[in-house]
N, CA, C and O atoms as CSV, one atom per row, in Angstrom:
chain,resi,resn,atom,element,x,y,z
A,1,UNK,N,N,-5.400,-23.009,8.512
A,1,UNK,CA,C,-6.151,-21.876,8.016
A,1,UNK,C,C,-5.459,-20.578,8.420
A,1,UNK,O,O,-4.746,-20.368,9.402
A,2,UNK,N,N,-5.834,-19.748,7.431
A,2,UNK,CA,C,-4.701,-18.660,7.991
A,2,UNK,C,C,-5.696,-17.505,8.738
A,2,UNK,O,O,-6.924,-17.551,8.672
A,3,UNK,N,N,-5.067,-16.651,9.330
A,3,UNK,CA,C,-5.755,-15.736,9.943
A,3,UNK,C,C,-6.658,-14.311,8.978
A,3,UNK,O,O,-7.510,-13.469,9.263
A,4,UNK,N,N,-6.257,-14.504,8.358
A,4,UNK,CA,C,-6.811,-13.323,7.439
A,4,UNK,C,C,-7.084,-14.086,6.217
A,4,UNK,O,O,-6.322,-15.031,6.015
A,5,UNK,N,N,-8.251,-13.816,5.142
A,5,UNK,CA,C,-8.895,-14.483,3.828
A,5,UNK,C,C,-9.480,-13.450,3.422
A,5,UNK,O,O,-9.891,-12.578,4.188
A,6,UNK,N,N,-9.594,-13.413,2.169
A,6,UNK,CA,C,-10.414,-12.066,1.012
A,6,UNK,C,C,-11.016,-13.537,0.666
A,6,UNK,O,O,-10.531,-14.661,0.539
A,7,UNK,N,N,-12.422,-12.921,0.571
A,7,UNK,CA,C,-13.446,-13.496,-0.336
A,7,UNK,C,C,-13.574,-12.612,-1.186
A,7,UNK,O,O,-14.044,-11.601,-0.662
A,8,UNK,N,N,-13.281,-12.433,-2.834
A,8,UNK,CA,C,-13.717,-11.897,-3.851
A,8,UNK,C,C,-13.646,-12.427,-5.508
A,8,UNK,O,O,-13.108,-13.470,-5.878
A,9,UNK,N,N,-14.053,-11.833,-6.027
A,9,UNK,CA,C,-14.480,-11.897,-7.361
A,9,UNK,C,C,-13.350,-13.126,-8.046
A,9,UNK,O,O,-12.657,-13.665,-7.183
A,10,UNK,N,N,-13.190,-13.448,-9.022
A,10,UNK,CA,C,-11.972,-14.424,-9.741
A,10,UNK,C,C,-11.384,-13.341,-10.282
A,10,UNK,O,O,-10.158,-13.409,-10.184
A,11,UNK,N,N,-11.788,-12.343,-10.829
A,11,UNK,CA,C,-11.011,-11.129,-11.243
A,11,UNK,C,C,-10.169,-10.779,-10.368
A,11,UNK,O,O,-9.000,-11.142,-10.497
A,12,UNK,N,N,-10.454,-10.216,-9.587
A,12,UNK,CA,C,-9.411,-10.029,-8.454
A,12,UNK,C,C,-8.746,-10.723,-7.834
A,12,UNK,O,O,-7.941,-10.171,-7.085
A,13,UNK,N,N,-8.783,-12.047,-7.868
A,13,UNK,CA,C,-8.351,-12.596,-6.734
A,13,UNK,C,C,-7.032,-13.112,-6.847
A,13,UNK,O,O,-6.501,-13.616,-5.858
A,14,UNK,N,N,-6.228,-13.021,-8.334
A,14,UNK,CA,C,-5.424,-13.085,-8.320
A,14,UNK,C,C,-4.007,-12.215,-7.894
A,14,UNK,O,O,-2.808,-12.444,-7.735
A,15,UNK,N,N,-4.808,-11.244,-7.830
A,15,UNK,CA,C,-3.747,-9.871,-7.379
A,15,UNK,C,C,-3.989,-9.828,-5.709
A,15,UNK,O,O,-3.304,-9.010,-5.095
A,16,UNK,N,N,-4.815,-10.565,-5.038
A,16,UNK,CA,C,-4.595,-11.019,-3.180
A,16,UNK,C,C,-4.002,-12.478,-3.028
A,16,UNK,O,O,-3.846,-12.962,-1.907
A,17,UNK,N,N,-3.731,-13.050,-3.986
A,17,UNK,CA,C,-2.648,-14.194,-4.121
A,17,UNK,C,C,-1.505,-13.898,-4.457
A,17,UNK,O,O,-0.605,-14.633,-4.051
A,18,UNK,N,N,-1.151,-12.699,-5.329
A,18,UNK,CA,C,0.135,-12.291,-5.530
A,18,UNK,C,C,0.847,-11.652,-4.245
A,18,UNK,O,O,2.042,-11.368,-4.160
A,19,UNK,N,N,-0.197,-11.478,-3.203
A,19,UNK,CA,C,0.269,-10.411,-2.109
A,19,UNK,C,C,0.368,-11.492,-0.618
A,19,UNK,O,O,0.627,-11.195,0.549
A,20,UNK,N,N,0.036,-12.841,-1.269
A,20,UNK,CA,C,0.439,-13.524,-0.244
A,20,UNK,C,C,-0.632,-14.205,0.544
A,20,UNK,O,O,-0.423,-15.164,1.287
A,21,UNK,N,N,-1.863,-13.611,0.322
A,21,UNK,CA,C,-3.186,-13.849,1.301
A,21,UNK,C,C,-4.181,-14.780,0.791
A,21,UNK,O,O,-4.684,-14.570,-0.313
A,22,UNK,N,N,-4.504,-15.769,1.477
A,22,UNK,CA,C,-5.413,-16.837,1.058
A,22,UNK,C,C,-7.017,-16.219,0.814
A,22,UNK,O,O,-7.754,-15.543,1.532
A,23,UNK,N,N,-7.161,-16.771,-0.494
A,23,UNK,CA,C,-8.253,-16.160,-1.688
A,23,UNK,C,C,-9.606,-17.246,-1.524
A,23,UNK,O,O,-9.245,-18.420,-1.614
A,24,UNK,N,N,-10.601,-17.123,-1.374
A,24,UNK,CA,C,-11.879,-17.558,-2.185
A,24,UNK,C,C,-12.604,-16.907,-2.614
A,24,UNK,O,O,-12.931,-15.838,-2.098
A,25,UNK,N,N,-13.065,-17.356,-3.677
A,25,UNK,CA,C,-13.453,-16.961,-4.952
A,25,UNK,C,C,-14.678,-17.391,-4.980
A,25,UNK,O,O,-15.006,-18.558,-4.768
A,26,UNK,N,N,-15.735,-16.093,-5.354
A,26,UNK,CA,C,-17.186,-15.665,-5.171
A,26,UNK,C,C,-17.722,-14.919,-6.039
A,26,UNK,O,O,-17.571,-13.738,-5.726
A,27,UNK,N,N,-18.375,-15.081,-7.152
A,27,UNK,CA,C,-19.414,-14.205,-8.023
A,27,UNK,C,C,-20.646,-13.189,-6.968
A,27,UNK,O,O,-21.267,-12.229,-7.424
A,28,UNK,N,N,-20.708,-13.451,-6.221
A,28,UNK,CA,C,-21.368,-12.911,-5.653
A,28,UNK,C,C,-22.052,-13.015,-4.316
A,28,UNK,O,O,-21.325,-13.773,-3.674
A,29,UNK,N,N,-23.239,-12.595,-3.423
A,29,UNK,CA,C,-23.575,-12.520,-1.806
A,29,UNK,C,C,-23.731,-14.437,-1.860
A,29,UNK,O,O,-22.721,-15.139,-1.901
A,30,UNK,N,N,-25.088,-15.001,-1.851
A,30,UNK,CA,C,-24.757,-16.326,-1.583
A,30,UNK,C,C,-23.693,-17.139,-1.776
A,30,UNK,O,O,-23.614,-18.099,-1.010
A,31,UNK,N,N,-22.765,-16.993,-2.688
A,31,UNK,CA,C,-21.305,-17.736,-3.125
A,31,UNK,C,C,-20.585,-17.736,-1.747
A,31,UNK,O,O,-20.487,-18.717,-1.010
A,32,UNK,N,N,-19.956,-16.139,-1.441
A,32,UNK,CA,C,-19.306,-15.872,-0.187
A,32,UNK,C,C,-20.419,-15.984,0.790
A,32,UNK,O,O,-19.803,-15.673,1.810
A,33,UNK,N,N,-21.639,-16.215,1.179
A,33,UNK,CA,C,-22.337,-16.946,2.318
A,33,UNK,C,C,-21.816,-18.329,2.514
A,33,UNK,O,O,-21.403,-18.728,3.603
A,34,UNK,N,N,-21.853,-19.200,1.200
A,34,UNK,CA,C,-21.562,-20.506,1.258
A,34,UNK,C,C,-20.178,-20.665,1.949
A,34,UNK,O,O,-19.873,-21.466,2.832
A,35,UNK,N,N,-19.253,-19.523,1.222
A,35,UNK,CA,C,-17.508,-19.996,1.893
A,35,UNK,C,C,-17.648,-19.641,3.176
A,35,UNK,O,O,-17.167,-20.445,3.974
A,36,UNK,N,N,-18.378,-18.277,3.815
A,36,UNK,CA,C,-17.633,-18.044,5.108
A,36,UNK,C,C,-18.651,-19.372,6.317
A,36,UNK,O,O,-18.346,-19.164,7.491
A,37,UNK,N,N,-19.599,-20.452,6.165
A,37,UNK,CA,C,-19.662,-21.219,6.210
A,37,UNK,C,C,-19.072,-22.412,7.193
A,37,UNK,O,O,-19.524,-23.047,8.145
A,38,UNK,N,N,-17.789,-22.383,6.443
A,38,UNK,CA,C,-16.709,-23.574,7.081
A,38,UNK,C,C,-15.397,-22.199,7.245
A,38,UNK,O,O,-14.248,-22.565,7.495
A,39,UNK,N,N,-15.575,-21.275,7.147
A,39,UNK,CA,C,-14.347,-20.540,7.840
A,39,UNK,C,C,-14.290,-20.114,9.385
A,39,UNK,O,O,-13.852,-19.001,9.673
A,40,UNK,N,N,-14.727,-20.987,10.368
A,40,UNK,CA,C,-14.984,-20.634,11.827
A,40,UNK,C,C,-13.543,-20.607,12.295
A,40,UNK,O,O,-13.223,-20.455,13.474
A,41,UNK,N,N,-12.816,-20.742,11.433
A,41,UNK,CA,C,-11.338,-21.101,12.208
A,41,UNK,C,C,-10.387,-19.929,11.833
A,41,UNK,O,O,-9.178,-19.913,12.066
A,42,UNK,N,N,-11.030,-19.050,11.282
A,42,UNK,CA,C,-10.738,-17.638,10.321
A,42,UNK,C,C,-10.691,-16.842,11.703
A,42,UNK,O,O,-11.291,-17.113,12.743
A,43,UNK,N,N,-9.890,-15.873,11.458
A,43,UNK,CA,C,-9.909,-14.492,12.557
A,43,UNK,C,C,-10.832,-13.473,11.944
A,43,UNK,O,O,-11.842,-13.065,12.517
A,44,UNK,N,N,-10.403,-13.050,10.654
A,44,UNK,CA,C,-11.011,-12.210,10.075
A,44,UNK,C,C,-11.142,-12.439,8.707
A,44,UNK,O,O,-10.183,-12.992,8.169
A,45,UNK,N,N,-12.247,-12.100,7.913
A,45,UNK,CA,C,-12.543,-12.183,6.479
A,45,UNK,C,C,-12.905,-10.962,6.265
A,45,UNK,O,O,-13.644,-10.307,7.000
A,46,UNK,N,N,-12.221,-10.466,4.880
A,46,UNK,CA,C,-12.438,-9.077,4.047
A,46,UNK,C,C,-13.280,-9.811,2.828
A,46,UNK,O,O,-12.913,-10.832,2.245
A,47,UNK,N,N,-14.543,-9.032,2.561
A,47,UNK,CA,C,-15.505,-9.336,1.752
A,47,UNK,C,C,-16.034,-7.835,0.885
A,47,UNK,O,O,-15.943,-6.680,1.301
A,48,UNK,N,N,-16.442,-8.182,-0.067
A,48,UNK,CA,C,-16.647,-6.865,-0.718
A,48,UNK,C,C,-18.217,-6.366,0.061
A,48,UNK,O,O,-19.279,-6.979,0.166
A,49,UNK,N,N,-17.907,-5.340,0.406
A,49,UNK,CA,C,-19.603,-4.821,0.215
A,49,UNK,C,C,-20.779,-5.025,-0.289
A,49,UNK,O,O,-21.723,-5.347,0.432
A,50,UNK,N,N,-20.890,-4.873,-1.559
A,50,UNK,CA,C,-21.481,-5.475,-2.635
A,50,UNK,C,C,-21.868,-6.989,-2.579
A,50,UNK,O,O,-22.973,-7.176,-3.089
A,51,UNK,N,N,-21.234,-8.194,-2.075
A,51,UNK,CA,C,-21.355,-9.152,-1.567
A,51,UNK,C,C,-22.631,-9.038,-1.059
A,51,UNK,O,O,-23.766,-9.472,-1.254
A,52,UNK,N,N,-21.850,-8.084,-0.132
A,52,UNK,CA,C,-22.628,-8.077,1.594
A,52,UNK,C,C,-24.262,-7.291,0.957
A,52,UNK,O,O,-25.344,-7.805,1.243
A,53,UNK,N,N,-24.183,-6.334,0.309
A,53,UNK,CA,C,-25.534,-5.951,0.097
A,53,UNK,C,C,-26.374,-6.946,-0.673
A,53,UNK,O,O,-27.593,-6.928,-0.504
A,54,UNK,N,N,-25.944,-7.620,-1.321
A,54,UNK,CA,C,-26.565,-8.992,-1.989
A,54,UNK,C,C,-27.469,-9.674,-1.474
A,54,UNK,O,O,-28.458,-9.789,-2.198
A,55,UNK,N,N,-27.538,-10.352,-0.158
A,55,UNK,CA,C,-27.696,-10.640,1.075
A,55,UNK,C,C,-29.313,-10.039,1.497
A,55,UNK,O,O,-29.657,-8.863,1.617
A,56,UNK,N,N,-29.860,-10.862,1.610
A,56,UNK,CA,C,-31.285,-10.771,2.558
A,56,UNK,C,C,-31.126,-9.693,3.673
A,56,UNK,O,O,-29.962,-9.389,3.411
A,57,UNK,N,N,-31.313,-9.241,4.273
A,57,UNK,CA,C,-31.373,-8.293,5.655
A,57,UNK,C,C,-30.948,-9.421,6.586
A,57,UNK,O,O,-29.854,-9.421,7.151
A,58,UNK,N,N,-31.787,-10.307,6.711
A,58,UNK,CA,C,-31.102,-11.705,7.755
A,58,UNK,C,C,-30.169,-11.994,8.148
A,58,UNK,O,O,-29.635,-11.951,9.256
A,59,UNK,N,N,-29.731,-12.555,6.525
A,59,UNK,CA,C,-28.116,-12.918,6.355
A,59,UNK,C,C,-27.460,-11.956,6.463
A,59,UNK,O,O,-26.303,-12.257,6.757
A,60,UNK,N,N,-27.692,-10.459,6.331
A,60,UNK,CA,C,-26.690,-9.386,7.002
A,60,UNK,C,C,-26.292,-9.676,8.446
A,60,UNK,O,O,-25.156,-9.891,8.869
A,61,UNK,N,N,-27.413,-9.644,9.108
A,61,UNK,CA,C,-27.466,-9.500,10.601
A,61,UNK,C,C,-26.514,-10.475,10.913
A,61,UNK,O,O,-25.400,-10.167,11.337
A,62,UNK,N,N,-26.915,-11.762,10.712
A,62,UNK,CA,C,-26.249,-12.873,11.024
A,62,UNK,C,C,-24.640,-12.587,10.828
A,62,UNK,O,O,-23.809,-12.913,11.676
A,63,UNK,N,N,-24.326,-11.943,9.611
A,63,UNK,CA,C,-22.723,-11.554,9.455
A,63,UNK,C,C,-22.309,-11.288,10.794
A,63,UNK,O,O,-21.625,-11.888,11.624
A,64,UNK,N,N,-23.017,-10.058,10.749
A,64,UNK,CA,C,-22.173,-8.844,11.707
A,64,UNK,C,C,-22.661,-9.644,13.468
A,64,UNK,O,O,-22.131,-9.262,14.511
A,65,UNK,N,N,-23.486,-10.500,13.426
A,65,UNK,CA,C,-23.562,-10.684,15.296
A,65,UNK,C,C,-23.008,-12.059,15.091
A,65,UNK,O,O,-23.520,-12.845,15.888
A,66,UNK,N,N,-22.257,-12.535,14.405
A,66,UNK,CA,C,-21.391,-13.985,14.539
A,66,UNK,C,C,-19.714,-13.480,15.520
A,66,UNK,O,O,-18.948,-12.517,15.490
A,67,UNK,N,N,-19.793,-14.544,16.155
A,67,UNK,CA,C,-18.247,-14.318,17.413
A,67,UNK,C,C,-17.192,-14.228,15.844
A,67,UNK,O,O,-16.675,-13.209,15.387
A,68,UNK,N,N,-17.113,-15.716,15.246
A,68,UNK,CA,C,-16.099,-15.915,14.703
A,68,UNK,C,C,-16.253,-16.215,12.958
A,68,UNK,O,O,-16.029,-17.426,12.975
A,69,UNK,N,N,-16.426,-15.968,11.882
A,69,UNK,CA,C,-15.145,-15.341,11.980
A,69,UNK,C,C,-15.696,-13.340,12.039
A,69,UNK,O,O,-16.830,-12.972,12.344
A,70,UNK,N,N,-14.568,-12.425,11.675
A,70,UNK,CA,C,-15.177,-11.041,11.922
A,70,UNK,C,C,-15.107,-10.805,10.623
A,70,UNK,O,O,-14.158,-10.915,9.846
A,71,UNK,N,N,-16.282,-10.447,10.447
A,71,UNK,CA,C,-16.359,-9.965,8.666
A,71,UNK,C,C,-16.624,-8.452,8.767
A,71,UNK,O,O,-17.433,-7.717,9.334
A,72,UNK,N,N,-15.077,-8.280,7.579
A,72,UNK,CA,C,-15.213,-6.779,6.877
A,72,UNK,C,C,-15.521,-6.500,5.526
A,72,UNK,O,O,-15.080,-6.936,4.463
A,73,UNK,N,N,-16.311,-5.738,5.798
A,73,UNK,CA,C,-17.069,-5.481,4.113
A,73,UNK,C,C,-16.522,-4.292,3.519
A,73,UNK,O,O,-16.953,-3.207,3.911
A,74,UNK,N,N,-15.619,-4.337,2.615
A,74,UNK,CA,C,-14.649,-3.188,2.221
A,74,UNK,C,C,-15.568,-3.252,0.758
A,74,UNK,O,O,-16.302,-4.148,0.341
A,75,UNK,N,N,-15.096,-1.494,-0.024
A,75,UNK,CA,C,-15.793,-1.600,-1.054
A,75,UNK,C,C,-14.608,-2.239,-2.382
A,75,UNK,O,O,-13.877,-1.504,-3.046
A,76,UNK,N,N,-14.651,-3.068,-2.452
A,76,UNK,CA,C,-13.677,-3.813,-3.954
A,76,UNK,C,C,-14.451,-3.794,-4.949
A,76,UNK,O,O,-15.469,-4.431,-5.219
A,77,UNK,N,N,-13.804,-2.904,-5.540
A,77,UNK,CA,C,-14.892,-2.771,-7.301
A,77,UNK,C,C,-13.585,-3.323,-8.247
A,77,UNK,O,O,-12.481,-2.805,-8.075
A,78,UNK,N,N,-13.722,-4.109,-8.981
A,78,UNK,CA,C,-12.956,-3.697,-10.303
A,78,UNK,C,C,-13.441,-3.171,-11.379
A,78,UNK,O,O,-14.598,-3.291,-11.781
A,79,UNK,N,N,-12.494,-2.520,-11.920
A,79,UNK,CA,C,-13.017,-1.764,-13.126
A,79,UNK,C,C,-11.521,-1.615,-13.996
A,79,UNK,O,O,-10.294,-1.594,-13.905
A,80,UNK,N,N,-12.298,-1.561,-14.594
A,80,UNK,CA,C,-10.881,-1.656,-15.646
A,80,UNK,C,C,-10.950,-0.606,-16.686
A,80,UNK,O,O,-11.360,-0.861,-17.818
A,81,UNK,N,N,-10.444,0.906,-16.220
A,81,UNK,CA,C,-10.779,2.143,-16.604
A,81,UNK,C,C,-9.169,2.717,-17.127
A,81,UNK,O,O,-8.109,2.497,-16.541
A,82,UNK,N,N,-9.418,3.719,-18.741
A,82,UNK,CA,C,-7.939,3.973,-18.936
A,82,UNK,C,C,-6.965,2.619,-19.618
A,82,UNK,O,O,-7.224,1.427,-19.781
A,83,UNK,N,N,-5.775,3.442,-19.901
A,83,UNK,CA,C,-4.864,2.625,-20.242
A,83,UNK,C,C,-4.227,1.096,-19.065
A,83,UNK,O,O,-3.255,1.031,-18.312
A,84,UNK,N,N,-5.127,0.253,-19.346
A,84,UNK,CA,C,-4.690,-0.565,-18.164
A,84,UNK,C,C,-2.947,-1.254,-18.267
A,84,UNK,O,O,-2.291,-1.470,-17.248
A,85,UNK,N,N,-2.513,-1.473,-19.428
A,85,UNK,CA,C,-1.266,-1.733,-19.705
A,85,UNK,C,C,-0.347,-0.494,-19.345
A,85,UNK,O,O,0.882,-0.433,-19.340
A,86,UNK,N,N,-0.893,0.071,-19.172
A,86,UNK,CA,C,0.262,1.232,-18.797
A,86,UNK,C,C,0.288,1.452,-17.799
A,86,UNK,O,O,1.409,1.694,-17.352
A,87,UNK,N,N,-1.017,1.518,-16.728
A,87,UNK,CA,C,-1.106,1.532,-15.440
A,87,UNK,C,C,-0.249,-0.148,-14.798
A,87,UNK,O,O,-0.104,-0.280,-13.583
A,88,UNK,N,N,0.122,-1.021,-15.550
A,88,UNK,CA,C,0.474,-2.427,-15.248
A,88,UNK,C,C,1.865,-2.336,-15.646
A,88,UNK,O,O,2.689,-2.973,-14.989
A,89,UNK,N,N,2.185,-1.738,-16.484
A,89,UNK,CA,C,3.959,-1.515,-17.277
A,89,UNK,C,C,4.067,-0.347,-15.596
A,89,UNK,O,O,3.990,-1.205,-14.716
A,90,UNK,N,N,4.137,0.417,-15.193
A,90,UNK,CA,C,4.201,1.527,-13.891
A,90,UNK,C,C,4.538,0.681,-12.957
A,90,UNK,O,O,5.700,0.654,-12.552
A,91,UNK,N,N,3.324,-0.372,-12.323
A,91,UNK,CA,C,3.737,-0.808,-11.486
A,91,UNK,C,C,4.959,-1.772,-11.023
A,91,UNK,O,O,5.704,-1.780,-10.042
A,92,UNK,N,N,4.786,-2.792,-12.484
A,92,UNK,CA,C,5.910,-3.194,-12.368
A,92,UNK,C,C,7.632,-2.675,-12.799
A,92,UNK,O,O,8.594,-3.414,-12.586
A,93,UNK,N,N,7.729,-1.583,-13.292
A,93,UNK,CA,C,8.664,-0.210,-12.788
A,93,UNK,C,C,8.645,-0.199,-11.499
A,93,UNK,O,O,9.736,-0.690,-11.208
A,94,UNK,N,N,8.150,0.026,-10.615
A,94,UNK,CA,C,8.110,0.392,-9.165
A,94,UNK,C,C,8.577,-0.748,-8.301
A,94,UNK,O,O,9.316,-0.676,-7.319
A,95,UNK,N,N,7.977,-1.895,-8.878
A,95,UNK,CA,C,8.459,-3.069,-8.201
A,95,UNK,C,C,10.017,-3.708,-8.605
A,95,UNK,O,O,10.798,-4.262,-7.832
A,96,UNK,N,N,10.181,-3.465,-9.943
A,96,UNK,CA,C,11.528,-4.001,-9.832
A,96,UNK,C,C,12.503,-3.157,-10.452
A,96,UNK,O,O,13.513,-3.697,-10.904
A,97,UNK,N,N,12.308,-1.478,-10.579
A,97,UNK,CA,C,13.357,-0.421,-10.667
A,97,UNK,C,C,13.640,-0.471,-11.889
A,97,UNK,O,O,14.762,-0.019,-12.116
A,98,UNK,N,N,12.870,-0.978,-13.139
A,98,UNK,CA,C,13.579,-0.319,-14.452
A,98,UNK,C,C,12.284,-1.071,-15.430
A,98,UNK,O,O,11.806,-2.201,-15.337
A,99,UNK,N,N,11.995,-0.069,-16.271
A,99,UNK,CA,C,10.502,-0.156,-16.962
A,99,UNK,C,C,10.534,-1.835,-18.101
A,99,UNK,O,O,11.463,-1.930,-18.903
A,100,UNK,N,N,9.969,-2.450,-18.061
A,100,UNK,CA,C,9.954,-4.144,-18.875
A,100,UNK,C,C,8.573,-3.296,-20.217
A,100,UNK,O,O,7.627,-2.687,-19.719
A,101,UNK,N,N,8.653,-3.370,-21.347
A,101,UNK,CA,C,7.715,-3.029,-22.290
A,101,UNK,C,C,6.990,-4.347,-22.728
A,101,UNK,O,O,7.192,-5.464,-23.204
A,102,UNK,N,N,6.113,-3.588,-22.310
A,102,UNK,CA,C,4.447,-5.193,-22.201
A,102,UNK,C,C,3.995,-4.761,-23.804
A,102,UNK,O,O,3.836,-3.696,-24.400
A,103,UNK,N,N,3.866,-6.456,-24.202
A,103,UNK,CA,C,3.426,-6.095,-25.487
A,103,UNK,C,C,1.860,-7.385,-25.261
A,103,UNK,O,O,1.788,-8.253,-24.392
A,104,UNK,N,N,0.931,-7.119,-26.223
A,104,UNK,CA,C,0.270,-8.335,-26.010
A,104,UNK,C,C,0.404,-9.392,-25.917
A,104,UNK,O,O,-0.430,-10.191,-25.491
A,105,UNK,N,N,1.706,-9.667,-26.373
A,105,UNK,CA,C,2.226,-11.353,-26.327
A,105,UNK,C,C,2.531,-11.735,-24.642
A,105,UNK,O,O,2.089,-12.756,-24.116
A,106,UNK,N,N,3.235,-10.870,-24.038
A,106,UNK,CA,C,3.611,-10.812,-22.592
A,106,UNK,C,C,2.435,-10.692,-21.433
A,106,UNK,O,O,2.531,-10.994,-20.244
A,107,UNK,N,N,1.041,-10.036,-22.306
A,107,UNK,CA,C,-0.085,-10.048,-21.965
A,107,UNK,C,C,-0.552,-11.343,-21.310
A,107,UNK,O,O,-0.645,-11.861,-20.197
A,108,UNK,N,N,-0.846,-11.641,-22.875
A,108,UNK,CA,C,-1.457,-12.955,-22.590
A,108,UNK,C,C,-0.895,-14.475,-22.885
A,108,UNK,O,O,-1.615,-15.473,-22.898
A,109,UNK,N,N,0.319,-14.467,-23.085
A,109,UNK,CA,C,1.311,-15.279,-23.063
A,109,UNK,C,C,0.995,-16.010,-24.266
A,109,UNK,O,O,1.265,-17.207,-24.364
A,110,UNK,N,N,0.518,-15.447,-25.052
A,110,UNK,CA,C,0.575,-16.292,-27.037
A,110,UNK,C,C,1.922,-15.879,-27.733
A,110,UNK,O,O,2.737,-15.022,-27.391
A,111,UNK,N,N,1.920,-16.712,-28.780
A,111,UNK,CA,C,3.346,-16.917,-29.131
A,111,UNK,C,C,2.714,-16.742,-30.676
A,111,UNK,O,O,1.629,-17.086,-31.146
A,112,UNK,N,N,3.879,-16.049,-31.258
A,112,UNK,CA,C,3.541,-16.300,-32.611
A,112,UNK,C,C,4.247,-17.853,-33.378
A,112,UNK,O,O,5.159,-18.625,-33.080
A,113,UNK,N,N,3.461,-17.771,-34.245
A,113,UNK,CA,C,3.653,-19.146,-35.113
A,113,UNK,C,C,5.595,-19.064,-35.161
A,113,UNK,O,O,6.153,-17.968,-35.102
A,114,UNK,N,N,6.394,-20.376,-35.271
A,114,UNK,CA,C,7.622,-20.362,-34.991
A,114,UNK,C,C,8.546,-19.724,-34.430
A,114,UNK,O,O,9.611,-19.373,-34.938
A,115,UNK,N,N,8.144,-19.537,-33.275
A,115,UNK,CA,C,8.460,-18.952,-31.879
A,115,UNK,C,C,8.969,-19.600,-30.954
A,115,UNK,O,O,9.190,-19.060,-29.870
């Protein structure tokens, strides 16, 4: 088990797998109740807020006065605001030093007929 885990959304969770960090995947507060669960062997878990407000008052408490693992409740929203292909063509400019032009096919990996 590794020392650090994001519990969040399936939306996101592929972009904290691209960065290296072991992911579970949660629609929402009871989902990530259920995972952090069997994570006693965890140092720390990053959980969305929102999760966390989900949550009975109880099951708050219980978060925050558990030894192990230490849960942080960061705010992770996605939203998907603006030109998102362009904000996604940028980054990967930045990452590998010369602009790649995203078309929908590169999107979503469909092919046209005799291709």
């Amino acid at each position: 088990m590794s020392d650090l885990v994001i519990v969040c959304s399936s939306v996101m969770a592929d972009g904290f797998r691209l960065a290296g960090l072991e992911v579970r995947e949660a629609e929402n507060g009871p989902e990530m109740r259920a995972h952090l669960c069997d994570m006693s062997d965890n140092s720390v878990v990053v959980v969305p807020q929102q999760f966390v407000d989900d949550l009975p008052q109880r099951d708050r408490q219980d978060l925050v006065q558990a030894d192990k693992p230490l849960i942080i409740p960061v705010p992770l929203e996605w939203r998907a605001a603006g030109d998102t292909r362009k904000e996604f063509a940028n980054m990967i400019k930045k990452i590998v030093g010369f602009k790649i032009p995203l078309t929908s096919q590169v999107l979503t990996g469909s092919r046209e007929a005799g291709s």
